[in-house]
Structure formats: structure tokens, C-alpha cells
C-alpha positions as protocol buffer text, in pm:
chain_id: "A"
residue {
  index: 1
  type: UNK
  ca { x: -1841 y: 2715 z: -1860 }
}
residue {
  index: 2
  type: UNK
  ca { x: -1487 y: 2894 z: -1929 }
}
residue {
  index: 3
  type: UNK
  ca { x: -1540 y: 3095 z: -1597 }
}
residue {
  index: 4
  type: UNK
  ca { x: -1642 y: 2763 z: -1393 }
}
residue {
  index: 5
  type: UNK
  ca { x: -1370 y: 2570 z: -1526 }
}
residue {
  index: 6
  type: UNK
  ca { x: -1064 y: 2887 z: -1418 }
}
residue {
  index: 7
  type: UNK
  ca { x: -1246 y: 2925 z: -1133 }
}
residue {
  index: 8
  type: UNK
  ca { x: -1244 y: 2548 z: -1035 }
}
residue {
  index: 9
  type: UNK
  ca { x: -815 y: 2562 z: -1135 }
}
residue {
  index: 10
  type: UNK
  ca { x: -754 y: 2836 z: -902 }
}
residue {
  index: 11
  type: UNK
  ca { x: -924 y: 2637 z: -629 }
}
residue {
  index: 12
  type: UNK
  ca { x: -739 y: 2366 z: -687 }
}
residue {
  index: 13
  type: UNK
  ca { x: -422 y: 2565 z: -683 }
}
residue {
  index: 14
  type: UNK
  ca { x: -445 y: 2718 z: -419 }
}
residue {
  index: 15
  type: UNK
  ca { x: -580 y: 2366 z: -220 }
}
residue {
  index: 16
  type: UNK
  ca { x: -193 y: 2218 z: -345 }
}
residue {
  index: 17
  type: UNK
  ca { x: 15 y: 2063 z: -82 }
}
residue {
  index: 18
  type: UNK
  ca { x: 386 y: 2282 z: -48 }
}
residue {
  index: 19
  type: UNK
  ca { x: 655 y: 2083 z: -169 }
}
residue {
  index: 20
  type: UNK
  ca { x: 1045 y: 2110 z: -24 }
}
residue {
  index: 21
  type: UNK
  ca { x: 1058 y: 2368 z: 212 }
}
residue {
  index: 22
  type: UNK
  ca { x: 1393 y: 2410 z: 95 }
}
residue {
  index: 23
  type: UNK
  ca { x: 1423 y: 2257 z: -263 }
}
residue {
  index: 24
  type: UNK
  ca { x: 1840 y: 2266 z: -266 }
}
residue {
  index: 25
  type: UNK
  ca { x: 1927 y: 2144 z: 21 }
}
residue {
  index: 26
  type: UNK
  ca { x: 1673 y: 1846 z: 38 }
}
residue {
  index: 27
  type: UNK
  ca { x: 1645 y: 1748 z: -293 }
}
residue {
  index: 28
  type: UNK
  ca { x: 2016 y: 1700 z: -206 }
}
residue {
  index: 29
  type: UNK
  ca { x: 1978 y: 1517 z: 97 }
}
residue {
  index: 30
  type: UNK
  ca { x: 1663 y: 1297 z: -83 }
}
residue {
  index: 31
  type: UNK
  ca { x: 1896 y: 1259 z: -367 }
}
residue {
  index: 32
  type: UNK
  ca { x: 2137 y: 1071 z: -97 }
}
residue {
  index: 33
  type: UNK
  ca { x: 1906 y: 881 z: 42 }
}
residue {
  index: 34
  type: UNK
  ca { x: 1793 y: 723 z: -272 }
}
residue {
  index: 35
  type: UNK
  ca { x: 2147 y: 679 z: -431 }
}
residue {
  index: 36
  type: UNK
  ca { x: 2267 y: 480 z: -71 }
}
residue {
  index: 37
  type: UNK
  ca { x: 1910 y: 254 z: -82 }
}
residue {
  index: 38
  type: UNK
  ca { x: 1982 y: 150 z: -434 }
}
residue {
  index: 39
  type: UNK
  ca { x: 2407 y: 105 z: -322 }
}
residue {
  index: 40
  type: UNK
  ca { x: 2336 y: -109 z: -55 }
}
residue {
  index: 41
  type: UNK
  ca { x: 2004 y: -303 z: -106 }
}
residue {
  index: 42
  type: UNK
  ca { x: 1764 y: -362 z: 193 }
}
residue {
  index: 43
  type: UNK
  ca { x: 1841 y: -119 z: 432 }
}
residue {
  index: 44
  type: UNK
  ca { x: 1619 y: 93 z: 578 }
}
residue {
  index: 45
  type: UNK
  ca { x: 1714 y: 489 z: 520 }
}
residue {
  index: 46
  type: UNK
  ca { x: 1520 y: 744 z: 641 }
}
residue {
  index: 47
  type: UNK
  ca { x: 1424 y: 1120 z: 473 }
}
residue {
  index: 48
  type: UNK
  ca { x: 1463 y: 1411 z: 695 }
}
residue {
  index: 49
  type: UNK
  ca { x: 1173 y: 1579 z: 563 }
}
residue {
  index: 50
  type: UNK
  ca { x: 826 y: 1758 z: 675 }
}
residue {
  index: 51
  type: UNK
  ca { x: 660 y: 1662 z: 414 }
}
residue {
  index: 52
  type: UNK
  ca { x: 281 y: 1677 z: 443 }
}
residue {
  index: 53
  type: UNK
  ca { x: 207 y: 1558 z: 86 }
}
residue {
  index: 54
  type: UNK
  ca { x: -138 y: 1489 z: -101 }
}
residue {
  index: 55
  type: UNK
  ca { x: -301 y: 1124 z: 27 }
}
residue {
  index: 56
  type: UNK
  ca { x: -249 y: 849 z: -18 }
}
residue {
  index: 57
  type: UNK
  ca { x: 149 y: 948 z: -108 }
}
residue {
  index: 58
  type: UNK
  ca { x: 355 y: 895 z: 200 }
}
residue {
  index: 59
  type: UNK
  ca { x: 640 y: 1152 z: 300 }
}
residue {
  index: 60
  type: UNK
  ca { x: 889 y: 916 z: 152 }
}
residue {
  index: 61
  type: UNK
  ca { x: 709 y: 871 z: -153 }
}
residue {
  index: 62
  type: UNK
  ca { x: 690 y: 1223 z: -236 }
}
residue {
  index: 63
  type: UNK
  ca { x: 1045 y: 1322 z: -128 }
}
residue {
  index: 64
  type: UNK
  ca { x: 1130 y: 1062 z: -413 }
}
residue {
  index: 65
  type: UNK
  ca { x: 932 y: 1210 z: -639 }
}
residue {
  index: 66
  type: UNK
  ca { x: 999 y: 1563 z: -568 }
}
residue {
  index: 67
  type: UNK
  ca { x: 1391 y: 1483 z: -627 }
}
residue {
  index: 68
  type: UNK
  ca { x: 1379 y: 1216 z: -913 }
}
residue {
  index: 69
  type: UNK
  ca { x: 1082 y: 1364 z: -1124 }
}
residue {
  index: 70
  type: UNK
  ca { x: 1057 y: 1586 z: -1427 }
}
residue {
  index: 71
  type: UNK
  ca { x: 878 y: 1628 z: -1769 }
}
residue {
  index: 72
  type: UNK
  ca { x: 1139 y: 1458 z: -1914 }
}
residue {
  index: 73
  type: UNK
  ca { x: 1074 y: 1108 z: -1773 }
}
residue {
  index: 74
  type: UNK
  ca { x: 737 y: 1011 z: -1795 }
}
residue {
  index: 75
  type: UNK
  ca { x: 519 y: 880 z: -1487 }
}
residue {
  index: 76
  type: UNK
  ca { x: 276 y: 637 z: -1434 }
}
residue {
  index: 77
  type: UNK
  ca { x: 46 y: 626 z: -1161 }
}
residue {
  index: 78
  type: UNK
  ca { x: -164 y: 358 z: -1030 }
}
residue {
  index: 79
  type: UNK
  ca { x: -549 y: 414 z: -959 }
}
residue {
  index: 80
  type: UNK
  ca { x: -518 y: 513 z: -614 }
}
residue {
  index: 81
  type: UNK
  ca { x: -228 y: 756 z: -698 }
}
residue {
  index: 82
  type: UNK
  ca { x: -421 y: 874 z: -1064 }
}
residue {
  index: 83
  type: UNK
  ca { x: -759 y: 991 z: -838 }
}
residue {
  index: 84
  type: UNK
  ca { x: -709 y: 1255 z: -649 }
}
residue {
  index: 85
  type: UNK
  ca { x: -493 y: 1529 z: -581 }
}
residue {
  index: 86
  type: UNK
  ca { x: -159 y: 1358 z: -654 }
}
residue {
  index: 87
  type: UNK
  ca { x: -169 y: 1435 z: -1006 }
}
residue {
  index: 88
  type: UNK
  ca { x: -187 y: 1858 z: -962 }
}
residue {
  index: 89
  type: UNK
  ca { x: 48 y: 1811 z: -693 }
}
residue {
  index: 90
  type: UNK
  ca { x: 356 y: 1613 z: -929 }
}
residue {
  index: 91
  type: UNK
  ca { x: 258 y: 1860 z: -1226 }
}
residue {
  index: 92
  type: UNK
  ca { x: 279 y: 2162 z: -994 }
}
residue {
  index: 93
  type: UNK
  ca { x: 568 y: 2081 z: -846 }
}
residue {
  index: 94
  type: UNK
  ca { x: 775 y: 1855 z: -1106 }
}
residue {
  index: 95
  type: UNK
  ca { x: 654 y: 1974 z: -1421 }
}
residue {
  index: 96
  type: UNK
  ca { x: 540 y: 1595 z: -1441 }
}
residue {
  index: 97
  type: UNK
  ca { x: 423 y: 1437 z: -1773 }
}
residue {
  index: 98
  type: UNK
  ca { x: 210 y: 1151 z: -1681 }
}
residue {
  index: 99
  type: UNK
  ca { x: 128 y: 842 z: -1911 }
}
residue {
  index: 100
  type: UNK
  ca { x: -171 y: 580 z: -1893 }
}
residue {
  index: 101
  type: UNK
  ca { x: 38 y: 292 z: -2036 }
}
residue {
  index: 102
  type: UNK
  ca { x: 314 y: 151 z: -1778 }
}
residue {
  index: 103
  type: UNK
  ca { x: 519 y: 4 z: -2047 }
}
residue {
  index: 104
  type: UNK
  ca { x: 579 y: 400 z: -2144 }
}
residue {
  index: 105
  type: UNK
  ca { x: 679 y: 553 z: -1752 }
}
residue {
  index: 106
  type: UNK
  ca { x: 1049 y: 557 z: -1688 }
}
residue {
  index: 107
  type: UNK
  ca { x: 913 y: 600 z: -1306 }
}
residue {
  index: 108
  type: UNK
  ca { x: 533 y: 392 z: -1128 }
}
residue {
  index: 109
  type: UNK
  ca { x: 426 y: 530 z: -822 }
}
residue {
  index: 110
  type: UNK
  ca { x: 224 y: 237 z: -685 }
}
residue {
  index: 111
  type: UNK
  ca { x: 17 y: 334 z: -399 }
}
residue {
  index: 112
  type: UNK
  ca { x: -171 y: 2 z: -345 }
}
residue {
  index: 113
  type: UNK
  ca { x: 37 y: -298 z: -419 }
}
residue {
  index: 114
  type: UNK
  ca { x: -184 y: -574 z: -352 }
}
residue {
  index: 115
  type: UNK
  ca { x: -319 y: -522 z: -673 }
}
residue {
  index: 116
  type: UNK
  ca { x: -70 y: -363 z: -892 }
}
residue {
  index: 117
  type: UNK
  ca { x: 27 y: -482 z: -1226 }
}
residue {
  index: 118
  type: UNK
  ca { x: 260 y: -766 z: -1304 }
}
residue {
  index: 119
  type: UNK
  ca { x: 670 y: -634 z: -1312 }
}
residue {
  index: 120
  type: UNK
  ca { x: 661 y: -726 z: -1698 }
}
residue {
  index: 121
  type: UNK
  ca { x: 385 y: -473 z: -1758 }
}
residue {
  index: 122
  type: UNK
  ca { x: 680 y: -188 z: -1709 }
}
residue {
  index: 123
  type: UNK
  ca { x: 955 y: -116 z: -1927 }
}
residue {
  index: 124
  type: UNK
  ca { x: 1272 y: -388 z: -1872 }
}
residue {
  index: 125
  type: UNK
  ca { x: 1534 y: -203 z: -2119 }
}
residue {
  index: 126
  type: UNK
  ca { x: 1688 y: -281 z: -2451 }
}
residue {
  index: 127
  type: UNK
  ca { x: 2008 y: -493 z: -2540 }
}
residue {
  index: 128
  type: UNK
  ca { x: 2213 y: -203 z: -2586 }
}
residue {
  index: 129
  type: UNK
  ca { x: 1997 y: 65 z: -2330 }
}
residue {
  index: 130
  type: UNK
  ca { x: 1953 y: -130 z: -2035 }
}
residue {
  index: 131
  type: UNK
  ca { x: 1894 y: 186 z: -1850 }
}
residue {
  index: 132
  type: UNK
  ca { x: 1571 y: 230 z: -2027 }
}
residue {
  index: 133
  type: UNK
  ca { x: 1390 y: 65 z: -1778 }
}
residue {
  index: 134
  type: UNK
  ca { x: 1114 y: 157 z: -1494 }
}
residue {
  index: 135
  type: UNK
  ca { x: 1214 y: 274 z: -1155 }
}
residue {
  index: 136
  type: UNK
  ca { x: 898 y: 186 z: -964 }
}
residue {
  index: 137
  type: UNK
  ca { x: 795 y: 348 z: -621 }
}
residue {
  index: 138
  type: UNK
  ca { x: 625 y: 155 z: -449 }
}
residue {
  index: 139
  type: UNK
  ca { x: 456 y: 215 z: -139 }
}
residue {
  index: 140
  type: UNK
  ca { x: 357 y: -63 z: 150 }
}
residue {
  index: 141
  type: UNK
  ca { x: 244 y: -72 z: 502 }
}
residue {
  index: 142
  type: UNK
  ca { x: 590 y: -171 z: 674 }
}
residue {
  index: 143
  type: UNK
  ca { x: 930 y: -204 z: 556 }
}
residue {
  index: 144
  type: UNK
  ca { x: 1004 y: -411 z: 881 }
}
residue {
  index: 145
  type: UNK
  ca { x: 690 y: -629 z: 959 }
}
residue {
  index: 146
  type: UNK
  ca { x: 614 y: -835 z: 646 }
}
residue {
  index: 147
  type: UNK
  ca { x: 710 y: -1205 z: 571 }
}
residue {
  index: 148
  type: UNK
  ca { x: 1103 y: -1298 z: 562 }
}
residue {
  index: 149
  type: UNK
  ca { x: 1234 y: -1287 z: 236 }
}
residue {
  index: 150
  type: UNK
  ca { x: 1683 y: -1323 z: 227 }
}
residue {
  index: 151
  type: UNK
  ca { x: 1827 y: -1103 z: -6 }
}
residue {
  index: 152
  type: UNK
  ca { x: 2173 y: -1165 z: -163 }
}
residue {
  index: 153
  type: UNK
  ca { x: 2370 y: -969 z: -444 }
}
residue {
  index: 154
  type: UNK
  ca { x: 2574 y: -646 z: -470 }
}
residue {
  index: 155
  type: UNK
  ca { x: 2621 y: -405 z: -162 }
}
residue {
  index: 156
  type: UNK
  ca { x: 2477 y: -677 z: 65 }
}
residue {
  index: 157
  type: UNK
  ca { x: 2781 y: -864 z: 278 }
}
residue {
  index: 158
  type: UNK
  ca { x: 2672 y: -1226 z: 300 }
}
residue {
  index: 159
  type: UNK
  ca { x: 2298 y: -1207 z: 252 }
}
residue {
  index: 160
  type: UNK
  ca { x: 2018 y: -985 z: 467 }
}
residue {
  index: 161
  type: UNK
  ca { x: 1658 y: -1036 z: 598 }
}
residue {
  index: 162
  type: UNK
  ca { x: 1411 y: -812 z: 496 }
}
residue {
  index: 163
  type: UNK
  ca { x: 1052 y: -781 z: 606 }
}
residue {
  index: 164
  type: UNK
  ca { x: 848 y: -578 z: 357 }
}
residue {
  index: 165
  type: UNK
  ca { x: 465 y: -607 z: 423 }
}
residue {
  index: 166
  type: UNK
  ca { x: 172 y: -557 z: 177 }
}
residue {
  index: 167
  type: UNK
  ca { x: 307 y: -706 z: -123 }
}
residue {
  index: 168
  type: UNK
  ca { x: 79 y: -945 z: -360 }
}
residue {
  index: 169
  type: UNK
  ca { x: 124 y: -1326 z: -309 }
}
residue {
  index: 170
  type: UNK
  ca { x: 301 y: -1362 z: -618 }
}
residue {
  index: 171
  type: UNK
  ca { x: 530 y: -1092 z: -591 }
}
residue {
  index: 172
  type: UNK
  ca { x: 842 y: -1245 z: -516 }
}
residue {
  index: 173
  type: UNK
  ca { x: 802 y: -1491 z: -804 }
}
residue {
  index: 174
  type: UNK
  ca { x: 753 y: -1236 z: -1024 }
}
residue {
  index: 175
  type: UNK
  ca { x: 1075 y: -1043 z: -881 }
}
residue {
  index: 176
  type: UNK
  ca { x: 1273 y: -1365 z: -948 }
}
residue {
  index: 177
  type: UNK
  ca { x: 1211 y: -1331 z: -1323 }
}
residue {
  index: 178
  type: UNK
  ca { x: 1278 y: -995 z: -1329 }
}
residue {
  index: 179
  type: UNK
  ca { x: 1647 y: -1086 z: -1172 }
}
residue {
  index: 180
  type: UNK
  ca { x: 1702 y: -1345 z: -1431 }
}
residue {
  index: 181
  type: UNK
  ca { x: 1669 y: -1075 z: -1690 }
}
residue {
  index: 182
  type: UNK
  ca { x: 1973 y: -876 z: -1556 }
}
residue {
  index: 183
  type: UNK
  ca { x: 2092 y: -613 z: -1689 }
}
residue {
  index: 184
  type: UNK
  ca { x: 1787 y: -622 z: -1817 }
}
residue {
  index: 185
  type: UNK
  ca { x: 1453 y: -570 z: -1605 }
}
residue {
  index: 186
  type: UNK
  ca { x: 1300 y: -292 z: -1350 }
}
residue {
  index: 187
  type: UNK
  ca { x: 1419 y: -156 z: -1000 }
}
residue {
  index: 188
  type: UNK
  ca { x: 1260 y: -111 z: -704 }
}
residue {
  index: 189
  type: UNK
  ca { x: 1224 y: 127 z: -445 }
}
residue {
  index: 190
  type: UNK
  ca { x: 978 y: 47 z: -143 }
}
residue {
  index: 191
  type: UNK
  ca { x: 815 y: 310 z: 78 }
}
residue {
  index: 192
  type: UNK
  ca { x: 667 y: 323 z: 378 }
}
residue {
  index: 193
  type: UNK
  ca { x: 611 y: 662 z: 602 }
}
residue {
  index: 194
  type: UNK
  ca { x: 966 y: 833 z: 568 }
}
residue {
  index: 195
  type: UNK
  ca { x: 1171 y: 571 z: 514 }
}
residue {
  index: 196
  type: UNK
  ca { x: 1267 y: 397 z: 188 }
}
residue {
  index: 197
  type: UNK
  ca { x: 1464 y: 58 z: 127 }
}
residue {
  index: 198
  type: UNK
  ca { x: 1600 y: -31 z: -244 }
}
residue {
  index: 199
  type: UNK
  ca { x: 1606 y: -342 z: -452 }
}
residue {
  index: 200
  type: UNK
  ca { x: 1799 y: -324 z: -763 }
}
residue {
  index: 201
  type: UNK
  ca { x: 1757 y: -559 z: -1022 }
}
residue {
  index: 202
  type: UNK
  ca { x: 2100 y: -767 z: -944 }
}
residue {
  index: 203
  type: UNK
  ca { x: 1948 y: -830 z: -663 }
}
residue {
  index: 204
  type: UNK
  ca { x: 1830 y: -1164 z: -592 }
}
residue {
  index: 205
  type: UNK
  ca { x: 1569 y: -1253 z: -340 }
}
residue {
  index: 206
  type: UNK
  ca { x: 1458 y: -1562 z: -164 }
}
residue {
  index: 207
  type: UNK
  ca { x: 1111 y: -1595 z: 43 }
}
């Protein structure tokens, strides 16, 4: 049995997708990317990456987690993330410490957000450490072909249209009670192939 199982974990190392191609430089330029998407919610910014990660992460969503994740901060994956090869890839690669209970993950990957867990299930904060609170990734068709939703608050001039697709009917309901918590409450950052777009929570959004 001890032979099978070493046997089986070489396999699977050696079937791991390569991360960066050069770690530095675009962790750097990921790093960017995510720090201008949460600065100036809604827009659509793109990583310069060719990334050919483990299904069903997208480029974008593993450029994120390549640059933001560590065994520090624990992870939470939803159940299309949790089966596969996603989890050898983030421990390989991140040194990733994964939890079962959202309320626990300073970071969600959420690879199927039609039926992902309500915003409250994830960590909002405390009084005095309101930046112990989820980050979650989450991952959608189309940052550019879903329903209208207007999106006012800081780094936005006026207010902006976005169109994010795949997101549960209740969604933005559930975003507008996260908002009223503020500072309090989770943030957001959507994927779709490369690209990423950022919703803080002082952001507020209108469907």
C-alpha cells in the first residue's frame, strides 16, 4: 500500500500544471493588475500571462492565486475547484493551506457561481480588524455580457455599467447587504479567461 500510494504522488507530480514562467516579474505584473481592479472598481484589466492552469481555473484565476496565495492565508475552494487537480496544483505552487469551512479562508476560489454559498457564509471582519475579511475569486462566463448592473462608489467617476454574466439570481441582493456592512464585509474579484474586474466592498451596486 506504502509503494502504491508514493507511486500514485509522483504521478501526480509530475502530471502538475507549471506555474509563472517567470515568478518575479509576473507575480509583479499580476500583483498590478489586481491592486488597479480593486483601485478603480469595474474595469476590465487584463493578465499578460501563458498560463495553462489545472481545469476548471481560468488563466486569470490562477495568476491571482499564484500572486496573492500562501500558507499563511487559508483557502477555500468550492466543489468544482476542491475535485480535481486544483488542489496539488495551489499546494505545489503556493504552499497553500486549504480549509473546508468558508467562514475560516481569508481567500474562496469559486469556480461555479450559480450555486455558491451565500456572501455571509465568508468571513466579514471584526470592529477593530476589518481587514479580516474574505477576498473571494470568483470566476464567471463573461465579464462583459451579463445583465446591467450601475456601479457607484470610490475610484468610479460618476457611476459605470458593468455586465458580469453567470451570477445566481440573488446575487446582487446579497452584495447590497454586504455594502451596508462597510468597513465591514467581503471583496470581490471576478474572473473570466485573462481578465479580472474588482468590486470592493464600498462599492455599491444597482441591477
Amino acid at each position: 500500500m506504502t509503494h502504491a500510494s508514493g507511486t500514485s504522488d509522483v504521478a501526480d507530480a509530475t502530471r502538475l500544471k507549471p506555474g509563472f514562467a517567470d515568478p518575479v516579474f509576473e507575480a509583479q505584473a499580476a500583483f498590478r493588475a489586481v491592486l488597479n481592479a480593486m483601485s478603480y472598481a469595474g474595469r476590465v484589466y487584463e493578465f499578460k500571462t501563458d498560463l495553462d492552469p489545472p481545469g476548471p481555473f481560468a488563466a486569470a484565476t490562477a495568476a491571482i492565486a499564484l500572486t496573492l496565495f500562501d500558507f499563511d492565508n487559508a483557502v477555500w475552494l468550492d466543489g468544482a475547484s476542491a475535485d480535481g487537480p486544483v488542489p496539488a496544483f495551489l499546494r505545489f505552487h503556493c504552499g497553500t493551506r486549504l480549509c473546508r469551512d468558508p467562514i475560516e479562508a481569508r481567500f474562496a476560489v469559486i469556480a461555479d457561481p450559480s450555486i455558491m454559498p451565500a456572501l455571509d457564509s465568508f468571513a466579514i471582519g471584526e470592529d477593530r480588524y476589518p481587514d479580516r475579511s474574505a477576498t473571494l475569486i470568483i470566476q464567471v462566463p463573461s465579464l462583459t455580457e451579463g445583465p446591467a448592473t450601475s456601479w457607484t462608489g470610490p475610484g468610479i467617476e460618476s457611476s459605470l455599467e458593468v455586465r458580469i454574466a453567470g451570477l445566481s439570481a440573488d446575487f446582487w441582493e446579497q452584495w447590497a447587504l454586504n455594502h451596508e456592512l462597510y468597513p465591514l464585509g467581503v471583496d470581490i474579484l471576478f474572473t473570466a479567461a485573462s481578465s479580472v474586474i474588482g468590486l470592493p466592498r464600498s462599492v455599491k451596486v444597482e441591477d
